[in-house]
C-alpha positions in Angstrom: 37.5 29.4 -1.7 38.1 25.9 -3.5 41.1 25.2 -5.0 39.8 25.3 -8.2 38.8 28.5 -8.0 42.8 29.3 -7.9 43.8 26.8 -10.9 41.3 29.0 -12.8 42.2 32.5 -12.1 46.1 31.0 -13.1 45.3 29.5 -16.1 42.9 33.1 -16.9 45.8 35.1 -16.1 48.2 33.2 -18.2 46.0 33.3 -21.4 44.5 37.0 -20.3 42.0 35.6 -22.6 38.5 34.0 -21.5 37.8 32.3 -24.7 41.3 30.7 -24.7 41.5 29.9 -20.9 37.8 28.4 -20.8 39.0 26.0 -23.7 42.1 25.3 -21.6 40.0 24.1 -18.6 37.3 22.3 -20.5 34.4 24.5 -19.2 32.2 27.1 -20.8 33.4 31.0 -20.3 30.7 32.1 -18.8 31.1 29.3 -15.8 34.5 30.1 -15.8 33.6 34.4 -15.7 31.1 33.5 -13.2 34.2 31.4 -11.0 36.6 34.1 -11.4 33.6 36.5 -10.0 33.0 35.1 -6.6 36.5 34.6 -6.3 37.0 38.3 -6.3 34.5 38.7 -4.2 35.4 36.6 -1.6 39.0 38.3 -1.5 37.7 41.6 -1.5 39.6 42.8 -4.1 39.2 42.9 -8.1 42.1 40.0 -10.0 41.5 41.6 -13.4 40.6 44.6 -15.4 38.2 43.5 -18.0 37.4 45.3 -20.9 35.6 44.5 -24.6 38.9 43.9 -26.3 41.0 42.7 -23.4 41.9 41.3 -19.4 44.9 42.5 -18.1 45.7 41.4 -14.4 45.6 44.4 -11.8 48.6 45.3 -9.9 46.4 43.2 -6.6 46.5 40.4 -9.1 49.8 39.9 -10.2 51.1 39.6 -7.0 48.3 37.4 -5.7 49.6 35.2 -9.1 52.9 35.1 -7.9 52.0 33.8 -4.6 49.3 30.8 -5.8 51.5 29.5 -8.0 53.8 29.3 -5.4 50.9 27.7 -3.0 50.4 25.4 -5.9 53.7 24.2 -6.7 54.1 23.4 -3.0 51.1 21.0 -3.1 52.2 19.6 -6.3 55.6 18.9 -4.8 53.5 17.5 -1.7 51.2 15.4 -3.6 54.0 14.0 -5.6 55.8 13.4 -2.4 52.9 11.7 -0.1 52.3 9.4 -3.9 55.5 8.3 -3.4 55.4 7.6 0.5 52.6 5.9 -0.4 54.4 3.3 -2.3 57.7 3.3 -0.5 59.4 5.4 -2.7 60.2 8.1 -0.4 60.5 8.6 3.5 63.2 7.5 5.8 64.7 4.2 6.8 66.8 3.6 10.3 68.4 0.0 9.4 70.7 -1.7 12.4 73.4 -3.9 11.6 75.3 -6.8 13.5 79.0 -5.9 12.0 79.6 -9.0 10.7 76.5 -8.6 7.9 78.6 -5.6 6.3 81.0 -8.3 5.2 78.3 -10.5 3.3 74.4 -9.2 2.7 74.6 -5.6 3.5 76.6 -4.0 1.0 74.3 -5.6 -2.2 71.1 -5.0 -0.3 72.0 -1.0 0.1 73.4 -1.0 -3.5 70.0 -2.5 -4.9 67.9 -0.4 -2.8 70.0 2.8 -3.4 69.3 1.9 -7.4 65.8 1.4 -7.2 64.6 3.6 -4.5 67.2 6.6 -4.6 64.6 9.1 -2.9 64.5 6.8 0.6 67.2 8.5 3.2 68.9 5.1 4.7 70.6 5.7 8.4 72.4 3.0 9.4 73.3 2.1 13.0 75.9 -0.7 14.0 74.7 -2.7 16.6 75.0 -6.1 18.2 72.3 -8.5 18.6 71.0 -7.5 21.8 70.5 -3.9 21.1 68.9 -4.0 17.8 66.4 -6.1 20.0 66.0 -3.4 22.4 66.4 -0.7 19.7 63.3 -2.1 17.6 61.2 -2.2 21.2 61.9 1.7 21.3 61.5 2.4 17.9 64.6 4.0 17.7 65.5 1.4 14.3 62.8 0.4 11.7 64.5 -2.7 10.7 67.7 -5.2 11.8 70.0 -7.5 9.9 70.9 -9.7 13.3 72.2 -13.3 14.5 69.5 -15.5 15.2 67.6 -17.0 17.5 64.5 -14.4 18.2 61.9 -15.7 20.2 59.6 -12.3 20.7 55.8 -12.4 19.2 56.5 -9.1 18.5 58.6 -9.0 15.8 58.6 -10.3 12.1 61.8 -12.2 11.4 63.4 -13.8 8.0 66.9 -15.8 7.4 68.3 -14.3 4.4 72.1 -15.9 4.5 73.3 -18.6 5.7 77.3 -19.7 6.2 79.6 -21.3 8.0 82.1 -21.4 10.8 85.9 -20.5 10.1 88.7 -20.7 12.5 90.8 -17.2 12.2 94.7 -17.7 13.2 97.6 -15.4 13.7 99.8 -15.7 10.2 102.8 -17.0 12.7 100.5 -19.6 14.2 101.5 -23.6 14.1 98.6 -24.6 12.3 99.1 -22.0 9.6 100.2 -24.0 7.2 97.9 -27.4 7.3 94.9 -27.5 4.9 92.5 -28.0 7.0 92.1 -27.7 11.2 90.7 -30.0 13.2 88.4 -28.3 16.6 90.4 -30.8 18.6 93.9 -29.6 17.9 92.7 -25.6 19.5 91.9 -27.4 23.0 94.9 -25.5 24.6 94.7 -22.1 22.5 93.8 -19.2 23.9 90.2 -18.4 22.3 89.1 -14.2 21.5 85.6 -14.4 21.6 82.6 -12.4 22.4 80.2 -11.8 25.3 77.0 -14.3 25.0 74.4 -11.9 25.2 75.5 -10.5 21.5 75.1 -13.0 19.8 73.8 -16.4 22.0 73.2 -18.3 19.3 76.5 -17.8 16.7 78.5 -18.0 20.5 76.5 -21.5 21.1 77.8 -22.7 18.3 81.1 -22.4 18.4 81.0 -23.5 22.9 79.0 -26.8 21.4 81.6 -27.1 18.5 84.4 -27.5 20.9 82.6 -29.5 23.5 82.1 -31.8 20.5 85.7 -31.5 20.1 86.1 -32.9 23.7 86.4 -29.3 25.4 85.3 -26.0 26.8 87.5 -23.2 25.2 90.0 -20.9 27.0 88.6 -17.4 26.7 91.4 -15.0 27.3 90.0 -12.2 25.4 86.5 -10.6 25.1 85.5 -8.4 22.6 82.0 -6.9 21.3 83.1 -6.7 17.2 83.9 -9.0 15.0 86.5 -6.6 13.4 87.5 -6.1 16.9 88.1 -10.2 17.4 90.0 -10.8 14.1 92.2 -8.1 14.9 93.1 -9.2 18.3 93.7 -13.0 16.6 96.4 -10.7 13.8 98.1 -9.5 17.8 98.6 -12.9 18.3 96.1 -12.6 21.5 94.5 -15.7 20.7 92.4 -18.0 17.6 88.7 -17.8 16.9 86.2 -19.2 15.7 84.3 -16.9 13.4 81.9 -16.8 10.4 83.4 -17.2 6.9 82.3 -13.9 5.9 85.0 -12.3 8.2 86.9 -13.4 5.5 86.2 -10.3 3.3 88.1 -8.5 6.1 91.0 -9.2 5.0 93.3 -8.3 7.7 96.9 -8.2 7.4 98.2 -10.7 10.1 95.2 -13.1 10.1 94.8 -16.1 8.0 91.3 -17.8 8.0 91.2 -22.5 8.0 88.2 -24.3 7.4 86.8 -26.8 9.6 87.9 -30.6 9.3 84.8 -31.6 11.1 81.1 -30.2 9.8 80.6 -26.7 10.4 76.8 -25.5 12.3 75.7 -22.5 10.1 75.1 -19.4 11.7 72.4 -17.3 10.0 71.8 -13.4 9.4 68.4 -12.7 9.9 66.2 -9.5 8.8 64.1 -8.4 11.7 61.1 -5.7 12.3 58.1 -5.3 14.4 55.3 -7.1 12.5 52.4 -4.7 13.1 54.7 -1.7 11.3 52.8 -1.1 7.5 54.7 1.1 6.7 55.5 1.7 2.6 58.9 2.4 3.0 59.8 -0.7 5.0 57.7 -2.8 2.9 59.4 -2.2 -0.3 62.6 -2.1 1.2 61.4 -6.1 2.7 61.1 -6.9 -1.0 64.3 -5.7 -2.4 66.0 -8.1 0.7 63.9 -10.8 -0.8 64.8 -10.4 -4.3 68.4 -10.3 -2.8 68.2 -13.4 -0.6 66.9 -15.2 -4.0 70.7 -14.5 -5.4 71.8 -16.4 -2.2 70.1 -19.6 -2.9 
């Protein structure tokens, strides 16, 4: 049985007409009488009752119509599906995020994605540095938006932002009020920062920014988020040095001082294992690019 052999005998019992259905499907009748003859012969059961002046579909027949067109619809709707797999328009997308991207390239990335590929389910999964690493090894994410460095041949990685460092103070603070905040003058704060292995190179930054400065910073509290870090600093636990994005946070408490001295960057990188193809990741890769172009 050839598939076919079922659009015919659905398009014959629509029309109940040979002459009509034949012109339908672009063939001759008697090819298509022929068709609709081994068909019935192969199920072992007659489709139609044919007469001189008319085909009506037997009681066997209308419900084997019912259930090919429901075979058929199925594959159309698979078909359609796979085509759009095919060009990344459908599927399922496991993204990992550093916290701190959800304050700058995140949120325009998902709502252009979103817009031009609505029939992609995104999961997202907040993550630091170090296990969006070992998440991508498992396979357990398809793609990251991390801090660099990455030094692994097994991934693909791009830097799609780019900002600088911010010092984050409690409103109450001394150096609340002054324009601008030299390093230097933090030497005897106590600094809220994060555990190396997160982030190592945003948390070399900021150690070489104060050694710079002419010191190693006091770290009297340790804490995994970024959210977690400014809201700590809006306690009055401590000061940190954070990226200006954190800004967007906007937590009550908190005031945010540039840098007298010249800020490093500290980057957001997309990452993904560069032997994975697969549609879906590759067009979401080119709605980030289109998005990074906006940055420049």
């Amino acid at each position: 049985m050839e598939l076919r052999h079922l659009r015919y005998f659905v398009t014959l019992a629509e029309e109940l007409h040979f002459g009509r259905a034949a012109q339908r499907l672009h063939i001759a009748q008697p090819p298509l009488s022929q068709q609709i003859r081994q068909l019935e012969l192969e199920l072992g059961f007659e489709l139609f009752h044919r007469t001189k002046r008319m085909v009506q579909l037997t009681e066997a027949g209308q419900v084997f119509l019912t259930e090919v067109k429901r075979v058929l619809e199925q594959l159309d709707q698979a078909i359609q599906i796979a085509q759009q797999t095919s060009r990344g328009e459908a599927g399922r997308l496991v993204i990992g995020f550093v916290s701190s991207a959800s304050y700058n390239v995140l949120p325009k990335i998902l709502r252009i994605f979103r817009k031009c590929v609505p029939s992609v389910v995104l999961e997202l999964r907040e993550l630091t540095t170090n296990e969006q690493l070992q998440w991508l090894r498992e396979g357990r994410i398809d793609v990251g938006f991390l801090r660099p460095p990455v030094e692994e041949a097994l991934f693909s990685t791009e830097t799609i932002f780019r900002e600088m460092l911010v010092v984050a103070l409690p409103e109450g603070h001394r150096l609340a009020h002054e324009p601008q905040v030299f390093v230097s003058s933090l030497c005897n704060e106590p600094f809220i920062l994060f555990p190396r292995r997160n982030a190592p190179g945003v948390y070399d930054n900021i150690i070489s920014l104060c050694q710079q400065a002419g010191f190693s910073p006091k770290v009297s509290q340790e804490a995994i988020e970024m959210q977690t870090i400014v809201s700590l600093v809006a306690a009055e636990m401590g000061v940190a040095i954070v990226p200006a994005s954190l800004q967007n946070l906007q937590r009550t408490g908190v005031i945010y001082k540039t840098l007298e001295e010249p800020s490093p960057e500290v980057a957001i990188n997309i990452i993904w294992k560069c032997y994975n193809t697969s549609p879906t990741l590759q067009r979401f890769l080119e709605v980030v690019r289109q998005v990074f172009q906006k940055f420049k």
